[in-house]
N, C-alpha and C positions, 0 to 999 in steps of 0.2 A: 770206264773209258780211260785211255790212257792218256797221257798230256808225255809229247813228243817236243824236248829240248833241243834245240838248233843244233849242230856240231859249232863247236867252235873248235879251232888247233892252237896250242897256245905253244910256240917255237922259243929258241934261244932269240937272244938278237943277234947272234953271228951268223946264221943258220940265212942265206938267202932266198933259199926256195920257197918258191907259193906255189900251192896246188893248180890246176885249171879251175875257174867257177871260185877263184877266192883270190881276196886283195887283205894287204898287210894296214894294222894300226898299229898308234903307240899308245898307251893309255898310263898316264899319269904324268904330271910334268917332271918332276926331277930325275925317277927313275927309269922313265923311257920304259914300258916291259910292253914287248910287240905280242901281237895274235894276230890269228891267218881265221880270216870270217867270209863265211859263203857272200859271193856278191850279190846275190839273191836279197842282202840286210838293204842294200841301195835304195828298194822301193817300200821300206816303212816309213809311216812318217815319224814315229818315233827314233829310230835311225837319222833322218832327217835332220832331226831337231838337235840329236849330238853333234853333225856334221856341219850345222850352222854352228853353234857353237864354238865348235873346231875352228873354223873359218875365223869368227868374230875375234877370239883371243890368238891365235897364232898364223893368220892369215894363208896363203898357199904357198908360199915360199918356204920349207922346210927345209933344214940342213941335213936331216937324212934320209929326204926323198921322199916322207909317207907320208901318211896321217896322224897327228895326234890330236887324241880325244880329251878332252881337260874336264879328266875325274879320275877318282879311283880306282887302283883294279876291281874293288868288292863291288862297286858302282856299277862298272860297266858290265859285271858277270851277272849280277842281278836284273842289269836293264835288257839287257840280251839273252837272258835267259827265259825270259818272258815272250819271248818272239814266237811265234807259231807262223812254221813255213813249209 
């Protein structure tokens, strides 16, 4: 049986395009490093639980417009990589 890893797109941060069926994070606080992840991540609750998070420490007010996730890159490739979608 094979175990099928979500895509994730892992873009420049210059780079504004987002595909249809995906929205933009930023994962890490200092260095900002964005990825473009199916929208589809919306209804895990483990997604959930980073996007609370999100919320708690950097509230919705973002200066550059997106999402940041407050962990690691290695953090969020491992917690998302675990996703079966």
């Amino acid at each position: 049986m094979a175990i099928r890893v979500p895509r994730i797109i892992k873009k420049s941060s210059t780079s504004l395009e987002v595909p249809k069926g995906h929205f933009a994070v930023y994962v890490e606080e200092k260095q900002r490093k964005r990825f473009v992840i199916p929208i589809s991540y919306l209804s895990l609750p483990s997604f959930q639980d980073l996007l609370s998070q999100a919320e708690e420490e950097f509230g919705f007010d973002h200066p550059m417009g997106g999402v940041t996730i407050p962990c690691s890159e290695d953090m969020f490739i491992g917690i998302t990589s675990q996703f079966r979608i």
